[in-house]
N, C-alpha and C positions, 0 to 999 in steps of 0.2 A: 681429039677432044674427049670420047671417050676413055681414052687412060689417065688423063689429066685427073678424071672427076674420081676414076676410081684410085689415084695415088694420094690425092687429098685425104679421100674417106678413109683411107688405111693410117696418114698419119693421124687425125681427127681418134680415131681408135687408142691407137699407141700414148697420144699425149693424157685421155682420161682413165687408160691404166697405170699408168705411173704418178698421177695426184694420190697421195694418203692424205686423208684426216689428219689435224693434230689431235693430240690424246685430251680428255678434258679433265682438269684437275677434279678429285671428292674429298670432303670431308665427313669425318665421321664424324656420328652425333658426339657434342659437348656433355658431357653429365657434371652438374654442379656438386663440389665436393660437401660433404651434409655432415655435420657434429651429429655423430647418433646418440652422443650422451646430455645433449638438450632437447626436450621437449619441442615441438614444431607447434605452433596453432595457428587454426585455421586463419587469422587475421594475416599471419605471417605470412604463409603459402599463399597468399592472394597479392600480397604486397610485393612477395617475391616474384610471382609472376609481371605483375606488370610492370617493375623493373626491369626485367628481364626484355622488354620489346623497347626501353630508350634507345637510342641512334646509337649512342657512342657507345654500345655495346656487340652490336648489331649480335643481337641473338631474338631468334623467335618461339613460340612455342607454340607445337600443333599438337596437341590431344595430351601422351604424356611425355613427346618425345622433344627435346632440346635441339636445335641446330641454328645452323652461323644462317643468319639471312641471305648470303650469293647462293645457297645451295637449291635457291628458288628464284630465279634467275627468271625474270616474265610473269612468278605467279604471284595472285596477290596477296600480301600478308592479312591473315587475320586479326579481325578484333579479340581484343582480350576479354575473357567473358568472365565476371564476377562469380565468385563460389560461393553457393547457398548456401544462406543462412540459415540451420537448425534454429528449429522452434522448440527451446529447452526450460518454457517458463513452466514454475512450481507454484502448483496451489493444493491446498488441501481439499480433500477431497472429505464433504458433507452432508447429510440429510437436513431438509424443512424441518423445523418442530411437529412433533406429532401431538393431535389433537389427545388432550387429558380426560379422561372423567372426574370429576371434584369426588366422588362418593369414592373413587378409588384412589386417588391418587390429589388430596386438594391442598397440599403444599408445591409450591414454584418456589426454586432459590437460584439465583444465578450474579454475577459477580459484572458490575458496570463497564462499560465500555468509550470509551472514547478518542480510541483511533477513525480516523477518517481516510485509509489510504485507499480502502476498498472504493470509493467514491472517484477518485480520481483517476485509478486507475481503469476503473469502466468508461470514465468521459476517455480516457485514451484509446480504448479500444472504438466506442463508436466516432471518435475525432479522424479515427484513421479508416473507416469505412468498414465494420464489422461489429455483431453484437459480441459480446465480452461472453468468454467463456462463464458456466453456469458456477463453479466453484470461485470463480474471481467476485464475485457478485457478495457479499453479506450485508444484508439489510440494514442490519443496526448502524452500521461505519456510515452508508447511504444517508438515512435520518441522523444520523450527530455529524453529520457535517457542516448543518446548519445552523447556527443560534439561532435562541428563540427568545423570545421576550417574557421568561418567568420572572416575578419579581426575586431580588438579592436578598442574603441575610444582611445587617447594618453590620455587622461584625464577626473574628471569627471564632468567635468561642462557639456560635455552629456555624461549620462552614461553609455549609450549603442550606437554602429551602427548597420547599418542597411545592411540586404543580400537580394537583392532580385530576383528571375532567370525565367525563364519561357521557356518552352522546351513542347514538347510533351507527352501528358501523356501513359506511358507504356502497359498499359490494353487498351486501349480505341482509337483507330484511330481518332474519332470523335473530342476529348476534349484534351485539354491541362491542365498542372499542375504550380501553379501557388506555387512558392515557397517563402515563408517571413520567413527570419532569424534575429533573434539580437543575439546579442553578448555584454556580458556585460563587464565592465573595470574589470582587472586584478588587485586587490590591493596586492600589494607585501606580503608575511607574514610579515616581521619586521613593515609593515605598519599597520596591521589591531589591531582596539582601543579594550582595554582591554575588557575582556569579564566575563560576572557575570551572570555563569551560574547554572540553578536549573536540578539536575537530579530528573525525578517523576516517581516513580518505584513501578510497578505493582506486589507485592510478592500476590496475590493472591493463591488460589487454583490451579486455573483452569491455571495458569503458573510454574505450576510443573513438568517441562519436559526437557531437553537440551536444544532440539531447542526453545525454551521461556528465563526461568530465568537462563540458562546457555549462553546460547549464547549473553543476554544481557550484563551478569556481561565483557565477553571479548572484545564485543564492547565499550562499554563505557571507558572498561582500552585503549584502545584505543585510543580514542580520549583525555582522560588523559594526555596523553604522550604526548600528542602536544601543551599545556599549557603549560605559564612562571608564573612565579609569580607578576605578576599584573593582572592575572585572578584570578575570584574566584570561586569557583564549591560547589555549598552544595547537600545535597541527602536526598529528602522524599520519602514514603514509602508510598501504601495504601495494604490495605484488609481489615480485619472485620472493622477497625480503619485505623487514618493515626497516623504517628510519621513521628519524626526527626530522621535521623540517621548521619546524617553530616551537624554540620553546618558551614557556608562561612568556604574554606578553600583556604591556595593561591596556583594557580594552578600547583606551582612544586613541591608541597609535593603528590609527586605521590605515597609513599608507605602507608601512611595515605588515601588516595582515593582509593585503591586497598583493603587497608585491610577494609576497611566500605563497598566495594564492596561483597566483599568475606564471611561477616558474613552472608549476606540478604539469606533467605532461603524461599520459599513459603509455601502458606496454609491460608483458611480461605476463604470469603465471598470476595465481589467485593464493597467496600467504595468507587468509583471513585471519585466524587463530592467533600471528605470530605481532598481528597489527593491534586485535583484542587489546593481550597482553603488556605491550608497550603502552597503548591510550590510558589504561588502568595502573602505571606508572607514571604518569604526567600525570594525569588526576590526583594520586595520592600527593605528591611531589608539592603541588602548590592548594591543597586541601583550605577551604575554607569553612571555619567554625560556622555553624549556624546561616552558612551560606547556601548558594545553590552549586550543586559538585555534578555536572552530567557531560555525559561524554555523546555525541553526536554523532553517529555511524551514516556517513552518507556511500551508497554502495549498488549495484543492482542483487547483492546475494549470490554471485557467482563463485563459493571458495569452493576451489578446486589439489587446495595444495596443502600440504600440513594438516593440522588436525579437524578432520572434515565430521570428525563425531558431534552433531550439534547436539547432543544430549549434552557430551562434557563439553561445550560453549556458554550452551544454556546455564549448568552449574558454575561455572565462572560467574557470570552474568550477574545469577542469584547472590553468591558470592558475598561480590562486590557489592549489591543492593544495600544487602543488610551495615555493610560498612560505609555506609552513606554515601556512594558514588551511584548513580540511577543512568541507564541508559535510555537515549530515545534513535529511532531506526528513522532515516528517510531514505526512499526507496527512488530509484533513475534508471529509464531505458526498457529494451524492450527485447526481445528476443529469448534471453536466456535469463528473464526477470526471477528472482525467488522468491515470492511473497508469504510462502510460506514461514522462510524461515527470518525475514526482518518482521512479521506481525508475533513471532514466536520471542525471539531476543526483548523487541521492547516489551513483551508481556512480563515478563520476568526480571527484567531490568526499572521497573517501576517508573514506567516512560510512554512517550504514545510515538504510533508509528504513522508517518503520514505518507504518501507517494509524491514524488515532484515533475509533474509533467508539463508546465511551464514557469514562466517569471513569475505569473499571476498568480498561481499557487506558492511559491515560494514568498511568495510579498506576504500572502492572507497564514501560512503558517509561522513564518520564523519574526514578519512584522505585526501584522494587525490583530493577531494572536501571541503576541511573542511570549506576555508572560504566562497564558495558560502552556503552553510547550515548552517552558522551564521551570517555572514554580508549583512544585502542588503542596496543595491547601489540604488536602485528603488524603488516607492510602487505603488501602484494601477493603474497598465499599462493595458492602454486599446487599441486596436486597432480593429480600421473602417475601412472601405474600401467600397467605392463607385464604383460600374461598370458602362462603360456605354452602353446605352444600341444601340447606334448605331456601337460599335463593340466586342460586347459581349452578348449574348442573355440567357444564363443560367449559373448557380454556384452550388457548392456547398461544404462546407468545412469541412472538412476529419477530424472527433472527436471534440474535443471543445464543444460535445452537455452540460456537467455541468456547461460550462462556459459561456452560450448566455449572452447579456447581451439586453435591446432595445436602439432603435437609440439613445432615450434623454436622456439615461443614460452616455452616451461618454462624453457628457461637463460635466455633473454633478458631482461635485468634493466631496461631497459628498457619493457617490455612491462606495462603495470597489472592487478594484478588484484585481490582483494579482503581487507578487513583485517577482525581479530581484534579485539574489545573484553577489558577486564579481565574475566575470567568468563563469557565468552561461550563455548559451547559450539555444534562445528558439527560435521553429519551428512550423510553420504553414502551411498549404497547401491546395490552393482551389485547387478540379477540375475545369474549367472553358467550356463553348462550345461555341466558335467566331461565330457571327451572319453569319449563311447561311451556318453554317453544321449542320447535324441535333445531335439532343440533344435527353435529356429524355422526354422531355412534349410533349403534344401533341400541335399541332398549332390552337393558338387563330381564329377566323373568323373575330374579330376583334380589331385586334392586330397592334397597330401604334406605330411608332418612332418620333422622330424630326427628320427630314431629315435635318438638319441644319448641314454645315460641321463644327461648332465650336468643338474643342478638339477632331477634327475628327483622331486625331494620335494615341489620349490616350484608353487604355484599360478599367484602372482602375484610382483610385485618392486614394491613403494607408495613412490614417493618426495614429499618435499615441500620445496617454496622458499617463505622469506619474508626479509624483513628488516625490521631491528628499525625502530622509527619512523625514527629520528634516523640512518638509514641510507640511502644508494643501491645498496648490495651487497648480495647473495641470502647467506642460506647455505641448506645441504642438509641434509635429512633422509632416512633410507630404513629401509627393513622388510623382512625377508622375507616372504609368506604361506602359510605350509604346509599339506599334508592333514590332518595329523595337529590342527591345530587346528580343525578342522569337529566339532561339535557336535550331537547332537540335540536337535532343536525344544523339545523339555522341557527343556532344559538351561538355555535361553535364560537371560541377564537380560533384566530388564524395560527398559531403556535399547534393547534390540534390538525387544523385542515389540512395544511400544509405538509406537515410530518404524517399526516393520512395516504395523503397525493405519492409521496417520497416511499413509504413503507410501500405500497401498491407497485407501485413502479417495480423497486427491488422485488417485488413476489413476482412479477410480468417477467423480469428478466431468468427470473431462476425456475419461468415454465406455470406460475398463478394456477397453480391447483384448488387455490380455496376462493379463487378471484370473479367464482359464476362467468359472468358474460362482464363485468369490469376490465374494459380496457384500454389502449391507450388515448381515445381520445376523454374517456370519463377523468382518466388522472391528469391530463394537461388544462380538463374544464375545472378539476377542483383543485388543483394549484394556482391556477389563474386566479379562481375566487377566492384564495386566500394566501396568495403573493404578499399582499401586505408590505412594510417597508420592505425597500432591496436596495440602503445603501450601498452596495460592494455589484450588486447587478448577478450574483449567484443563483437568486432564484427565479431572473431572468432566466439565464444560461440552463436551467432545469427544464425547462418547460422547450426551450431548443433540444435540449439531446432527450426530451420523450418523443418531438416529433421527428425527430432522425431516427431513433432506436423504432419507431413506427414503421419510416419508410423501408431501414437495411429488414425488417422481420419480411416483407412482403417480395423480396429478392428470391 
């Protein structure tokens, strides 16, 4: 029995030295083969990745390394991790107005404004849970976003009147606020001249998102739909390259502009310059005499390809201007937004620039404003304003810093500055401090006046230049601004209080250095009090994103 056990055990030995392993197959890492004479962007690289983990590929990717998926045989694949997004938005970077002394310095000239994109773009930043960078913020865009109820001229041989109020200023016991409205004429729709319009459409890359090349394709059907057929509408296209995708079309074949809408898909490089160039070819192409000629840039401002000098853009731009093609910028998206340079194009392009951050802005610009965003009634309006300095001792005017212009610029006709739409309404606002209350500056030691009682009533002396479109000559306007028109605070209208509330707000957001202890709940109390109509529900939605920009300040 004993040898039995030990002759098993011996074969038991001999059978598990003679089992080998089989060998286990390897594969070496996959490398995907790469065009190094094409640009790669980051959309792609993301795109290519998660293709890269479909089934019927069976390839995975672990860090930067490629391989067949059996080469992980038990282990478990990972998830595909999305590449972040750089944060590559452009803004110019600015100072507050600095407080003036009138005895040194008592001429203000600066050149009107009535872009609104800065406004929307801040409701995007706090819609997404953050306060808006402090240079995305400009005050003036903020208050001209709203209209206000100044009365119209009856006609346009002038094409705007004039608002002007003076009350005490809400923050400030010391100063007063010095309010200039216009109001521009109302052209009827059956009135406004045909329109010969270029849509310049960004299918880029880096606009392949909803809030980009979707949300442009439903604003623009939009504004579509409010065309007859004596306009005309064509559609270019940039990215690697530009093309035509519509050309002059009359503007009631809305199923025809919907479906050339509808095919554009993004991807590719950023051609801006190459896209310019082409829309300024369509425009010329179907040129309407004594019509409206503007070409509609909708884009985030991401050109990264061609000619990226936006100086010579901007000279194209001007260019074009003078030969009666006028550009207007709308701006989409977020990440790698350029605000800089679409508030720069439409300045120079004799246009306004607006931001589109949902349907409802797109409705309230290209519809229920459509003809102020096409037709202007005014160009290169300028407005001065001289203090004096025997009843007013310091100034200083709330945003307008992109817009200074200097004294000798005011007559110089020559000289560009910014245009009026049909019903566009624009607002301005000094703080002022009447001589012998105290201000911000410190006091001269030797500091004189004329003691002389001439225009010893007036405050101020407001003039303004514009000329009409189809003009290269200024004419003049002027006002005097008396004591006797100062008002108390109760008195207010609501076209004062309200752009009170709005200028505040924008000072709160860019840090309210001149703002004392005014804050956010004083500006949602004196907006409230002077809400006033809110057919469209805007200045509802104002008085929401003070008390959100409230909350994220306190984060």
């Amino acid at each position: 029995m004993k040898h039995l056990l030990i002759i098993l055990f011996l074969a038991l030995l001999t059978a598990c030295a003679g089992h080998q392993p089989e060998p286990v197959e390897t594969t070496k890492p996959v490398t995907p083969e790469v065009d190094s004479s094409q640009p790669v962007m980051a959309e792609e690289k993301e795109q290519a990745s998660q293709d890269s983990l479909q089934e019927h590929g069976k390839i995975m990717v672990t860090g930067s390394r490629i391989r067949r998926a059996d080469d992980a045989v038990g282990m478990p694949m990972p998830s595909p991790q999305p590449m972040p997004r750089q944060d590559r938005e452009n803004y110019h970077q600015f100072d507050d107005m600095s407080v003036q002394s009138v005895f040194k310095q008592p001429v203000s000239t600066f050149s009107i404004d009535v872009d609104t994109g800065s406004y929307a773009n801040m409701r995007r930043f706090l819609n997404s849970g953050q306060l808006p960078r402090k240079d995305a913020v400009r005050t003036e865009e903020l208050i001209n976003y709203f209209s206000y109820d100044y009365d119209a001229p009856d006609n346009l041989d002038t094409p705007f009147a004039s608002h002007i109020e003076l009350a005490p200023s809400p923050w400030n016991k010391n100063a007063h606020l010095l309010h200039i409205g216009l109001k521009g004429y109302e052209v009827p729709v059956k009135n406004r001249p045909a329109a010969n319009l270029v849509f310049l459409l960004d299918v880029s890359g880096s606009m392949n998102s909803p809030d980009k090349i979707g949300l442009l394709k439903s604003a623009l059907k939009l504004l579509s739909r409010q065309l007859n057929s004596d306009d005309r509408v064509s559609i270019a296209v940039y990215a690697g390259a530009a093309g035509t995708v519509l050309e002059p079309t009359p503007g009631n074949n809305q199923a025809k502009i919907a479906a050339a809408l509808d095919q554009l898909s993004a991807g590719g490089s950023t051609h801006g310059s190459a896209g310019i160039h082409l829309a300024y070819q369509l425009a010329e192409q179907s040129f309407i005499k004594d019509g409206i000629n503007r070409i509609l840039l909708a884009t985030d401002g991401d050109f990264n390809v061609g000619t990226t000098n936006f100086e010579a853009l901007k000279e194209l731009v001007e260019k074009k201007r003078e030969q009666g093609v006028s550009l207007t910028t709308l701006g989409f998206g977020t990440g790698n937004y350029n605000d800089h340079l679409m508030e720069q194009l439409a300045d120079v392009g004799n246009g306004n620039y607006a931001y589109i951050d949902t349907i409802k802005e797109a409705n309230k610009v290209l519809v229920e404003q459509m003809n102020g965003t096409l037709l202007t009634i005014a160009k290169d309006v300028k407005i001065q304003i001289e203090f004096n300095p025997n009843t007013v001792s310091e100034y200083r005017l709330i945003g307008y810093e992109n817009r200074q212009l200097n004294e000798e610029d005011f007559d110089n006709d020559k000289v560009d500055a910014g245009d009026i739409g049909a019903g566009h309404t624009v607002t301005a606002i000094y703080e002022i401090v009447l001589t012998g209350n105290k201000g911000w500056l410190p006091e001269s030691r030797y500091q004189q006046t004329d003691d002389s009682k001439q225009h010893g009533k007036e405050l101020a002396f407001l003039k303004i230049r514009y000329k009409k479109p189809d003009s290269d000559s200024s004419r003049l306007l002027n006002w005097p601004i008396e004591k006797n028109q100062i008002k108390d605070l109760s008195q207010v209208s609501d076209a004062f209080g309200f752009s009170a509330a709005v200028a505040a707000f924008g000072q709160q957001l860019r840090g309210g250095t001149y703002l004392k202890d005014f804050d956010f709940d004083d500006v949602r109390d004196l907006a409230n009090q002077h809400k006033g109509r809110d057919t469209f529900g805007y200045r509802g939605e104002f008085v929401q994103l003070v008390s959100l920009a409230q909350s994220l300040s306190k984060q």
